[in-house]
LOVOVO-961827 format. One record per atom (N, C-alpha, C): residue in one letter; x, y, z. Coordinates in Angstrom, 1 decimal. Example, Ala and Ser with C-alpha at 12.3 -4.5 7.8 and 13.67 -1.06 7.14 Angstrom:
> a 13.2 -5.7 7.8 $
> a 12.3 -4.5 7.8 $
> a 13.2 -3.3 7.8 $
> s 12.8 -2.2 7.1 $
> s 13.7 -1.1 7.1 $
> s 12.9 0.0 7.9 $
***
This chain:
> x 123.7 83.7 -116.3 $
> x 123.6 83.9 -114.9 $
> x 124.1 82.7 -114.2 $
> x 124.9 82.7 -113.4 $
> x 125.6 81.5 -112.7 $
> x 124.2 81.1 -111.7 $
> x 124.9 80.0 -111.7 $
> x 124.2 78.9 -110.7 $
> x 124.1 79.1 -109.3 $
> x 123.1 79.1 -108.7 $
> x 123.4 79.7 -107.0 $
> x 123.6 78.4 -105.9 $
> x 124.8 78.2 -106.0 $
> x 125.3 76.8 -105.5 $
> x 124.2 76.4 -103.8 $
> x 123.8 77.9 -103.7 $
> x 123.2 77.2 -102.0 $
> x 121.6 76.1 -102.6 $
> x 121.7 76.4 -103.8 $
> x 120.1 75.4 -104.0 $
> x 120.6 73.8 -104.9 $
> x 119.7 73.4 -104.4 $
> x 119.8 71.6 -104.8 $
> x 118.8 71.2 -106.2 $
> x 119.4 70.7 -107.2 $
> x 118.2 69.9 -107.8 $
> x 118.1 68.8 -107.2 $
> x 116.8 68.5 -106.9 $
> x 116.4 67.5 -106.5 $
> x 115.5 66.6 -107.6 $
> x 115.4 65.2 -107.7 $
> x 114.7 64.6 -108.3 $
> x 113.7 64.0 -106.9 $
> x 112.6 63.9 -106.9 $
> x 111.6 63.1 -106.1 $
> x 110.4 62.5 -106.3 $
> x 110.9 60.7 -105.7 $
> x 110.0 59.8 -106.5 $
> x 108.7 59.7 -105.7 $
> x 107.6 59.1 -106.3 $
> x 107.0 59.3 -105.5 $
> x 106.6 57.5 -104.6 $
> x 105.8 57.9 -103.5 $
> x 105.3 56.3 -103.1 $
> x 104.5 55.6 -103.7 $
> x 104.1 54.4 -103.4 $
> x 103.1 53.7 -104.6 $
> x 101.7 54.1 -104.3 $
> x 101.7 54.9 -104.0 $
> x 100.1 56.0 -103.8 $
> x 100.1 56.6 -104.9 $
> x 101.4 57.0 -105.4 $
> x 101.3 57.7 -106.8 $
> x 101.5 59.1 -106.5 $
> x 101.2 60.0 -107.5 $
> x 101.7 61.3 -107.0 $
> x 100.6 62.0 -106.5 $
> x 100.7 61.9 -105.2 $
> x 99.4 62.3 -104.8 $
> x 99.5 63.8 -103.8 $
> x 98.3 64.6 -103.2 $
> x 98.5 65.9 -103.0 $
> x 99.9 66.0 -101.7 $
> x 100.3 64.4 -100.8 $
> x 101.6 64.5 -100.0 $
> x 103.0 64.5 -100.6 $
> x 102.7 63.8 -101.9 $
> x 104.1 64.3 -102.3 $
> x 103.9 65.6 -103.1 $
> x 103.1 66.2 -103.4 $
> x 103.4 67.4 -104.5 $
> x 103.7 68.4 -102.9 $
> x 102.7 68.2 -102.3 $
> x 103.4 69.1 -101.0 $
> x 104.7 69.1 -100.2 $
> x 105.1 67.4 -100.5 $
> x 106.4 67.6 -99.9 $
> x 107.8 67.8 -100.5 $
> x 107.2 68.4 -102.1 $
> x 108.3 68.4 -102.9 $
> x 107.8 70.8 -102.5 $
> x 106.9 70.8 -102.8 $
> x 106.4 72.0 -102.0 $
> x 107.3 73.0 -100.8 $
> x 107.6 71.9 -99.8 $
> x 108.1 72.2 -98.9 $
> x 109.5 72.6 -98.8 $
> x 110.1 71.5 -100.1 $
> x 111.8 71.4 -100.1 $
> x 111.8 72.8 -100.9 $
> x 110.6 73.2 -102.0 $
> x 110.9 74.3 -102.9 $
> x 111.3 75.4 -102.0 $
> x 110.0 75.5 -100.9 $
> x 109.7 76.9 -100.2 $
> x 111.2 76.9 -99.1 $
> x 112.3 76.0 -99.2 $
> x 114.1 76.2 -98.6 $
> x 114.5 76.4 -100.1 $
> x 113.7 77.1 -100.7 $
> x 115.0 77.2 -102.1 $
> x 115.6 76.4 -103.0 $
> x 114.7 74.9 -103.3 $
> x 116.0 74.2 -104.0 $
> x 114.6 74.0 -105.0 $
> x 115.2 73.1 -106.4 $
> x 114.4 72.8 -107.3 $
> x 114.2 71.7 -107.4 $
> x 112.9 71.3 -107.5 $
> x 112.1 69.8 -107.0 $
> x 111.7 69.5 -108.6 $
> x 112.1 68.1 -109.1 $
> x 111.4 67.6 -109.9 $
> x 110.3 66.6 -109.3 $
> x 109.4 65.9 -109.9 $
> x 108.3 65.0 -109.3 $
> x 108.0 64.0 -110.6 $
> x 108.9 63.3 -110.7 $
> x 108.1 62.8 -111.9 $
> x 107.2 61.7 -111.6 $
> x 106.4 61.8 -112.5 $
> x 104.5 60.5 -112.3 $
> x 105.1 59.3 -112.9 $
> x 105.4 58.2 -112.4 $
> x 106.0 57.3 -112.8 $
> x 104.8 56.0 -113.3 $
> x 103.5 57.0 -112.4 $
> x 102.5 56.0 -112.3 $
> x 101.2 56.7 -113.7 $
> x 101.7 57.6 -114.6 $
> x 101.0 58.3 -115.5 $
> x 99.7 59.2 -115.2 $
> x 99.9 59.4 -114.1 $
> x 98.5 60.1 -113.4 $
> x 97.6 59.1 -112.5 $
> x 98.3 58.0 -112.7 $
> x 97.2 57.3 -111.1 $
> x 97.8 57.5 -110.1 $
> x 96.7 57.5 -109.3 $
> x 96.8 57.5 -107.5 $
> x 96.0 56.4 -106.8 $
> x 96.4 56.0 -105.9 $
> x 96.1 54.4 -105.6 $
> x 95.5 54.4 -104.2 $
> x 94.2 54.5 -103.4 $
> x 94.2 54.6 -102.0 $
> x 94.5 53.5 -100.9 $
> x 94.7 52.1 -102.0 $
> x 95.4 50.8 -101.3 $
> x 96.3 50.3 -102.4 $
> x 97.3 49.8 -101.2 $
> x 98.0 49.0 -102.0 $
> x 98.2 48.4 -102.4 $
> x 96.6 47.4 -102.7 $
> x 96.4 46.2 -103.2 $
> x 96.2 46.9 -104.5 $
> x 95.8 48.0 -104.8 $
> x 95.6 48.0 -106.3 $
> x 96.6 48.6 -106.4 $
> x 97.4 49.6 -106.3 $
> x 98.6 49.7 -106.2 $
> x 99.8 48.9 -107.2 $
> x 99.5 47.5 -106.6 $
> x 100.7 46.4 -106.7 $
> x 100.0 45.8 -107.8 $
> x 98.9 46.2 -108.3 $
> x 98.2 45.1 -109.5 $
> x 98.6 46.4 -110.7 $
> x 98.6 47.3 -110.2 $
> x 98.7 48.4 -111.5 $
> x 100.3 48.6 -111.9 $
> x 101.1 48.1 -111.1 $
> x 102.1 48.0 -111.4 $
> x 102.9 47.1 -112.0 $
> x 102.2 45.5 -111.6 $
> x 102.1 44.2 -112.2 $
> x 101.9 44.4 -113.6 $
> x 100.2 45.4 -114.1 $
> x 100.1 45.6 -115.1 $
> x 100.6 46.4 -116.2 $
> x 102.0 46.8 -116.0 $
> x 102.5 47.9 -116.5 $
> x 103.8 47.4 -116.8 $
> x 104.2 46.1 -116.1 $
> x 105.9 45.9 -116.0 $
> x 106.2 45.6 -115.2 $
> x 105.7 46.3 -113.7 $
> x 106.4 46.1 -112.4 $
> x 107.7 46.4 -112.3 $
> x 108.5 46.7 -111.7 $
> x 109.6 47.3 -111.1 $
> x 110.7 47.5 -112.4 $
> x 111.0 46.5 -113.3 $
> x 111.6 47.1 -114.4 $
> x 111.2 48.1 -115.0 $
> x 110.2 48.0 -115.5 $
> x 109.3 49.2 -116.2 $
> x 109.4 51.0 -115.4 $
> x 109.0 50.7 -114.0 $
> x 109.2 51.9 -113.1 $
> x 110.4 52.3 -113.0 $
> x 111.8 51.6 -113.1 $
> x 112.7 51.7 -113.1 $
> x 113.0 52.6 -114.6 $
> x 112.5 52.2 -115.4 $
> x 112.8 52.7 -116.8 $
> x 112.3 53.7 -116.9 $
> x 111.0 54.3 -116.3 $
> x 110.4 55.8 -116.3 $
> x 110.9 56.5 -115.5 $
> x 111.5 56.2 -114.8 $
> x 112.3 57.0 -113.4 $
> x 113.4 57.3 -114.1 $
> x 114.4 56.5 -114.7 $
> x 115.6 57.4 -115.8 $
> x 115.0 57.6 -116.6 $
> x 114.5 57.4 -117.5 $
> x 113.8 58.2 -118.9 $
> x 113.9 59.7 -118.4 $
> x 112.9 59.6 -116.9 $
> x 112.7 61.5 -116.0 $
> x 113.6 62.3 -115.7 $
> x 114.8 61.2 -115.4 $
> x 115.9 62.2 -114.7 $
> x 116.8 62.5 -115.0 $
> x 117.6 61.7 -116.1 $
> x 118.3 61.6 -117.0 $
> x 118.9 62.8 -117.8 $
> x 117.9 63.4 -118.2 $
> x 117.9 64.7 -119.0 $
> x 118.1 65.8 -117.9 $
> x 118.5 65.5 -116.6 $
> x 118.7 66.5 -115.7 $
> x 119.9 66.0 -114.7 $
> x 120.6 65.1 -115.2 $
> x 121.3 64.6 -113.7 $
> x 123.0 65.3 -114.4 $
> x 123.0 66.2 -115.4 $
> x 124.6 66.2 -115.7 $
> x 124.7 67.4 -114.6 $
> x 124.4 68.3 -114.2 $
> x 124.9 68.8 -112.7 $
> x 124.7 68.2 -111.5 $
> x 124.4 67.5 -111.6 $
> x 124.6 66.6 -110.4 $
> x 123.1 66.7 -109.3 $
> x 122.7 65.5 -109.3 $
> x 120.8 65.5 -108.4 $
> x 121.2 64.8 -107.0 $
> x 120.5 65.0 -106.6 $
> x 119.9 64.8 -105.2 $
> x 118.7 63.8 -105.5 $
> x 119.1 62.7 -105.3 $
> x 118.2 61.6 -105.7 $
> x 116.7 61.1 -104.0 $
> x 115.6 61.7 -104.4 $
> x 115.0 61.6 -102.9 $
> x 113.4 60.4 -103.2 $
> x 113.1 59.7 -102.6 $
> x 112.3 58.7 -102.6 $
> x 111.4 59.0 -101.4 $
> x 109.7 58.5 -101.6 $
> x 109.1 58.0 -100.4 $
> x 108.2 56.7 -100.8 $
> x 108.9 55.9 -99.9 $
> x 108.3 54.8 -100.1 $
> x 109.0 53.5 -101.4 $
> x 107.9 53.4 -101.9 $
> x 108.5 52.5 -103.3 $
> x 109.3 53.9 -104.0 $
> x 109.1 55.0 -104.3 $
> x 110.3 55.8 -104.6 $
> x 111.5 56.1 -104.0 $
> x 111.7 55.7 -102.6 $
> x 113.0 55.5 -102.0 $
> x 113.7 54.2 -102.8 $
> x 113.3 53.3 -102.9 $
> x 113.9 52.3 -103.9 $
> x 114.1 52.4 -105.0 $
> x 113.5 53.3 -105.9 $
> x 113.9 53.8 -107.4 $
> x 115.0 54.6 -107.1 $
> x 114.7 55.7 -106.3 $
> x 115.6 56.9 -106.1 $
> x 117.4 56.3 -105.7 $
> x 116.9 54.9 -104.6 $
> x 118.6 54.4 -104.5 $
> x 119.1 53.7 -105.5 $
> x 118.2 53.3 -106.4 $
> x 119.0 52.6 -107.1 $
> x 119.8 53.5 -108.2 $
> x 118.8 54.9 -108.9 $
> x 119.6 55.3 -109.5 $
> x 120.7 56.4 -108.7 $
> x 120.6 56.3 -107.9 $
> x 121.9 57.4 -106.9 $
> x 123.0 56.6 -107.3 $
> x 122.4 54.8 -106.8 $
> x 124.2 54.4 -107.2 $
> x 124.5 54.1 -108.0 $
> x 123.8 54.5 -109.3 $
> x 124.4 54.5 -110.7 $
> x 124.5 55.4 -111.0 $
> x 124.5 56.7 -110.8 $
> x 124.9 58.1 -110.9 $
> x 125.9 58.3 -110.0 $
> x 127.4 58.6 -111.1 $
> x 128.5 58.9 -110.7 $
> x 128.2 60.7 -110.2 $
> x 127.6 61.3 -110.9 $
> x 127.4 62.5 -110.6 $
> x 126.2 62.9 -109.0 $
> x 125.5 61.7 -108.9 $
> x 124.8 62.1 -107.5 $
> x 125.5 62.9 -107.0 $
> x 124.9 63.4 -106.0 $
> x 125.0 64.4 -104.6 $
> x 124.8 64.1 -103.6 $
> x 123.6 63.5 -103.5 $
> x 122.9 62.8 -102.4 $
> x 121.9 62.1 -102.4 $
> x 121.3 61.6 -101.4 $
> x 120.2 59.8 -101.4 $
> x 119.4 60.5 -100.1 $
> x 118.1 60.8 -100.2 $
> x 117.2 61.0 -99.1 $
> x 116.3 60.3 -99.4 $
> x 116.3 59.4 -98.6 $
> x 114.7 58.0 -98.3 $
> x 114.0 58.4 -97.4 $
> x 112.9 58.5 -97.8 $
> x 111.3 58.4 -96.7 $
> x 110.9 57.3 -96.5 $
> x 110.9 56.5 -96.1 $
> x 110.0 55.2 -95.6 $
> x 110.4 54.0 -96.7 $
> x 111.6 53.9 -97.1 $
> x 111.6 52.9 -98.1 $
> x 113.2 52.9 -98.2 $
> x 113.9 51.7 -98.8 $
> x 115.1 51.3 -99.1 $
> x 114.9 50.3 -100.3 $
> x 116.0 49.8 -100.9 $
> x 116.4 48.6 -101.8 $
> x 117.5 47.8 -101.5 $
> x 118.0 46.7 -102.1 $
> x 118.8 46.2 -102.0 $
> x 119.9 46.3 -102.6 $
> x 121.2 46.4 -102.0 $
> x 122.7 46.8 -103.0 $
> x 123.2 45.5 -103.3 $
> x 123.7 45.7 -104.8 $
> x 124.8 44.8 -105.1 $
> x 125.7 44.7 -104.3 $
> x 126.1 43.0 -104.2 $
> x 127.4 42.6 -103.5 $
> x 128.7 43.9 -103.4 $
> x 128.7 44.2 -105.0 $
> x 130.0 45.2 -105.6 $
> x 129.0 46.5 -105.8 $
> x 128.4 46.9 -104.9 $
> x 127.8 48.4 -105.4 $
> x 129.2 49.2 -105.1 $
> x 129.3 50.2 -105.2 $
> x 130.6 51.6 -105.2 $
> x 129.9 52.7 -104.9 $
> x 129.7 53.7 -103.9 $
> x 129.4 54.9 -103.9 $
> x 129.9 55.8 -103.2 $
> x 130.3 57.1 -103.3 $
> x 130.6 58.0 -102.3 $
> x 129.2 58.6 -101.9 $
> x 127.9 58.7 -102.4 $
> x 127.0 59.4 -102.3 $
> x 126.7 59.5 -100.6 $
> x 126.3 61.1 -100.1 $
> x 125.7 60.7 -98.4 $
> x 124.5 60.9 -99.0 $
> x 123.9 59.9 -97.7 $
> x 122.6 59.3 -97.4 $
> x 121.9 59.6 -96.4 $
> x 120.3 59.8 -96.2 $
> x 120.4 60.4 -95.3 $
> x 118.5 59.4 -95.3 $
> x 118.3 58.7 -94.2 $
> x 117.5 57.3 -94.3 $
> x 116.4 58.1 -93.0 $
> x 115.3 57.8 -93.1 $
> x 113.6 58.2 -92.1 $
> x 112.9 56.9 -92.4 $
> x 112.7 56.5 -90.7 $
> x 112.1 55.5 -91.2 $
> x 111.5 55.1 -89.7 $
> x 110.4 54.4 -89.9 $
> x 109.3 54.3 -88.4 $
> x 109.9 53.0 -87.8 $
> x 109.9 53.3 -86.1 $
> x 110.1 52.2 -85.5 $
> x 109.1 51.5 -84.6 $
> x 108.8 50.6 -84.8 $
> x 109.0 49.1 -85.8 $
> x 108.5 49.5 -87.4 $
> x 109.1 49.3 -88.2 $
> x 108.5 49.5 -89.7 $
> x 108.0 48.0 -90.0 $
> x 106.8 47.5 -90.3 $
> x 106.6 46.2 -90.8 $
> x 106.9 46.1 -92.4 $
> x 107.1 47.3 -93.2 $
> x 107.6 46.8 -94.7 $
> x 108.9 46.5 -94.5 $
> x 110.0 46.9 -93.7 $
> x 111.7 47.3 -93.7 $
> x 111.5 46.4 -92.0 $
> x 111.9 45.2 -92.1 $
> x 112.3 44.7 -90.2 $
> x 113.8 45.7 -90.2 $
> x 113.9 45.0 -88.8 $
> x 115.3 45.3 -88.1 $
> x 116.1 44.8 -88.8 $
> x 116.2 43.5 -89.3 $
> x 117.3 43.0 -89.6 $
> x 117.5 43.3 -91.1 $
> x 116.6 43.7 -91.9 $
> x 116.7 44.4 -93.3 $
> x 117.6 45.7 -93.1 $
> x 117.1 46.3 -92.5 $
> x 117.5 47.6 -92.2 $
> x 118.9 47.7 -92.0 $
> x 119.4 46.7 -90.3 $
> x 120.9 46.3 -90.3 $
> x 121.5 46.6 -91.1 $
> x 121.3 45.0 -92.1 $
> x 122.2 44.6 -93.1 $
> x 122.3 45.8 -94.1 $
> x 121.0 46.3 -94.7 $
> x 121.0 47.3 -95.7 $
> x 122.0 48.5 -95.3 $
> x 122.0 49.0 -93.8 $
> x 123.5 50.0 -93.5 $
> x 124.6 49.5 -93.9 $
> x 124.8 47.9 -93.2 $
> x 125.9 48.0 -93.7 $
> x 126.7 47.5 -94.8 $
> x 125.8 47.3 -95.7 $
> x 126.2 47.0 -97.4 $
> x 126.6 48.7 -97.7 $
> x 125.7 49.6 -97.3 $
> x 125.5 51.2 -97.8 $
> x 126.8 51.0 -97.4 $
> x 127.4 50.9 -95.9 $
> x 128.2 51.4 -95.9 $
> x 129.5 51.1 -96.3 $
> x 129.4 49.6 -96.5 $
> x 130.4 48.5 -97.2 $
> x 130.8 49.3 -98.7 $
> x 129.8 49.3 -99.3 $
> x 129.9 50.6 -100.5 $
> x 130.8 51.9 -100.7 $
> x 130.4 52.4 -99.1 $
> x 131.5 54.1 -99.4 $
> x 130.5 55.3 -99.0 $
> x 129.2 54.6 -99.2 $
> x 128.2 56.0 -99.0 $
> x 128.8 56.9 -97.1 $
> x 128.2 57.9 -96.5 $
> x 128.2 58.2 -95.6 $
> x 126.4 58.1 -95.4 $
> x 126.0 57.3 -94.3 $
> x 124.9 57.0 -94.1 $
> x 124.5 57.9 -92.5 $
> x 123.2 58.5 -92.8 $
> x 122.4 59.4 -91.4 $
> x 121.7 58.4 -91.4 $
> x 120.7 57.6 -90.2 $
> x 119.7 57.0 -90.3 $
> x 118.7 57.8 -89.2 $
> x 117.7 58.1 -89.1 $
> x 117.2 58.9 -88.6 $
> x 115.5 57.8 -88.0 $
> x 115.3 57.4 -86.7 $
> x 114.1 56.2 -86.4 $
> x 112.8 57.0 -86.0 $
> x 111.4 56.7 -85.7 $
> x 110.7 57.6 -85.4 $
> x 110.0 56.4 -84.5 $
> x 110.2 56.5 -83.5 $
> x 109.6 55.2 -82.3 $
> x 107.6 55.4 -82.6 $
> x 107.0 54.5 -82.5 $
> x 105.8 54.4 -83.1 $
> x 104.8 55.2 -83.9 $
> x 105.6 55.8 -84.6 $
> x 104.9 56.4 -86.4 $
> x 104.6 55.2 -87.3 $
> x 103.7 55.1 -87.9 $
> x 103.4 54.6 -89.4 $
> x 104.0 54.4 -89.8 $
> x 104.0 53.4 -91.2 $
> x 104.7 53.4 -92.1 $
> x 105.3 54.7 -92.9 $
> x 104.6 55.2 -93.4 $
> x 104.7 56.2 -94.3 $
> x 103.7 57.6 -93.0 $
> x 104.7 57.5 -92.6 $
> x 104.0 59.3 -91.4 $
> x 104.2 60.4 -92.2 $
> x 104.9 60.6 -92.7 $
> x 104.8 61.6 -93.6 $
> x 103.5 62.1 -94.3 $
> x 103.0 61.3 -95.2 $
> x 101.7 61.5 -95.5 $
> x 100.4 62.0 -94.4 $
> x 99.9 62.8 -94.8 $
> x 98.8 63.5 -93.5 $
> x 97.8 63.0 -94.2 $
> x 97.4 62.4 -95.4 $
> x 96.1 61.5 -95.8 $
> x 96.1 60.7 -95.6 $
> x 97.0 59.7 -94.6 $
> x 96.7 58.3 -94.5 $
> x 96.8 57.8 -92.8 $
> x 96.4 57.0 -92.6 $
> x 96.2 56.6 -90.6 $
> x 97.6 56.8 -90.6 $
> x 98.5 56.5 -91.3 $
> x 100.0 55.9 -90.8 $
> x 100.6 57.8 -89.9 $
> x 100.1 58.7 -90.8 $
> x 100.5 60.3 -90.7 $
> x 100.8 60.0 -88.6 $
> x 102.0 61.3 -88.5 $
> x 102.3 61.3 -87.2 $
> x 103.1 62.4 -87.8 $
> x 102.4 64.0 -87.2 $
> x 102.6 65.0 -87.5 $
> x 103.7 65.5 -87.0 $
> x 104.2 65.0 -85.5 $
> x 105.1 65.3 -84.6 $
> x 106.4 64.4 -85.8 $
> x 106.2 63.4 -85.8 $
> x 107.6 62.6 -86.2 $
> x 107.6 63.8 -87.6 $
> x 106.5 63.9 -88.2 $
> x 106.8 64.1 -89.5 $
> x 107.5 65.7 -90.4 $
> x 107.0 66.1 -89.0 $
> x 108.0 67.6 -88.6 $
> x 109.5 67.3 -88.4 $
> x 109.8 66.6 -87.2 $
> x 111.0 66.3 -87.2 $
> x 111.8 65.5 -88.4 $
> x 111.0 64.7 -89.0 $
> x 112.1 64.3 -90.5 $
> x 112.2 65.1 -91.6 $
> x 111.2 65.8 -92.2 $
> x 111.5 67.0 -93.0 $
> x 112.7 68.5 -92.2 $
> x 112.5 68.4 -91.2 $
> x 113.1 69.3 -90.5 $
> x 115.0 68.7 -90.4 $
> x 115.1 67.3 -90.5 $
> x 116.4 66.8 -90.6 $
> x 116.9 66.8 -91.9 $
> x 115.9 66.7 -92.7 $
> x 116.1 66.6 -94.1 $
> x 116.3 67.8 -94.6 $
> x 115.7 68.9 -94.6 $
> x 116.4 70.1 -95.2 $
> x 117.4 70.3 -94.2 $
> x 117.8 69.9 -93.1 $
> x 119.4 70.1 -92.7 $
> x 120.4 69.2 -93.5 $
> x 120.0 68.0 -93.6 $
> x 120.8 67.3 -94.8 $
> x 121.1 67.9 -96.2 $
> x 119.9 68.5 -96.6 $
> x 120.2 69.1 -97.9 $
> x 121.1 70.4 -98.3 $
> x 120.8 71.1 -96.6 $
> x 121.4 72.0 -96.7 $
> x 123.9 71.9 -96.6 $
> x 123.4 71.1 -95.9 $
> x 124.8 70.8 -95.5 $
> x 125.4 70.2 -96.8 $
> x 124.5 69.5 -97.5 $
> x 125.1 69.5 -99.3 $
> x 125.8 70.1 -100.0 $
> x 125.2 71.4 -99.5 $
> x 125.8 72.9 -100.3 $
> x 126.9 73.4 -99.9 $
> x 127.1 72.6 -99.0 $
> x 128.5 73.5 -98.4 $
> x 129.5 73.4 -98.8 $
***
């Protein structure tokens, strides 16, 4: 049976909450537009309700190398037709980094989170960036620079701001949630996704 080009695989990482009931819903949400959501648990089944433990359980595991290495271990075995690499939070940072090491990417959708590009990154990947204004994890001037390295790269970058939301609004279990913004960025995002297909 051929492949029905209008649907996306998606990989989606999750935030350092872990995989918790907002991201299985918001991988939920991308399903119910038809595309296929992976979720991999980078965190083995924990869920963290601060981020102070959060950042000690990750300390205790490897920290960012380590996460990095379970996030391709997960996706790896799925990325030869080409993924849609999507993050929230500290999973927007896994998610960019392997976008621009996948020549085959499709696309880069960040929730609440970015990383830093090599001097020499290379990518044609579009991008498509949500993110709260003022963000205290991401300043202004992070943000800047980080477009225009993306763009120095080759990506086609959307940035998309949400004037006083939370960090992470997306999530409806945490104070940061802002149901209004959080409508309108999933609502840009499956326009992003969809316009992939075209």
């Amino acid at each position: 049976m051929p492949k029905d080009p209008t649907v996306a695989q998606i990989v989606l990482f999750h935030s350092s909450h872990g995989l918790n009931p907002a991201v299985r819903g918001a991988a939920d949400r991308l399903r119910a537009a038809g595309h296929t959501v992976h979720t991999p648990d980078l965190f083995e089944g924990r869920t963290f309700d601060d981020s102070e433990a959060s950042r000690s359980y990750q300390e205790e595991v490897g920290g960012g190398d380590e996460l990095l290495r379970r996030a391709v271990t997960a996706s790896a075995p799925l990325s030869e037709g080409g993924l849609v690499y999507a993050g929230i939070g500290l999973g927007g940072a896994i998610a960019q980094n392997l976008a621009l090491a996948d020549e085959k990417a499709r696309g880069l959708l960040l929730l609440h989170g970015t990383s830093d590009l090599r001097e020499d990154a290379v990518t044609g990947v579009p991008v498509q960036l949500h993110m709260a204004e003022p963000d205290p994890h991401e300043p202004e001037d992070w943000l800047n620079a980080w477009y225009l390295r993306m763009r120095r790269a080759g990506a086609e970058v959307e940035v998309h701001r949400y004037q006083g939301a939370g960090h992470l609004f997306t999530d409806p279990d945490l104070d940061d949630y802002d149901a209004e913004a959080a409508e309108r960025a999933w609502a840009a995002a499956l326009d992003f996704l969809a316009d992939l297909e075209e």
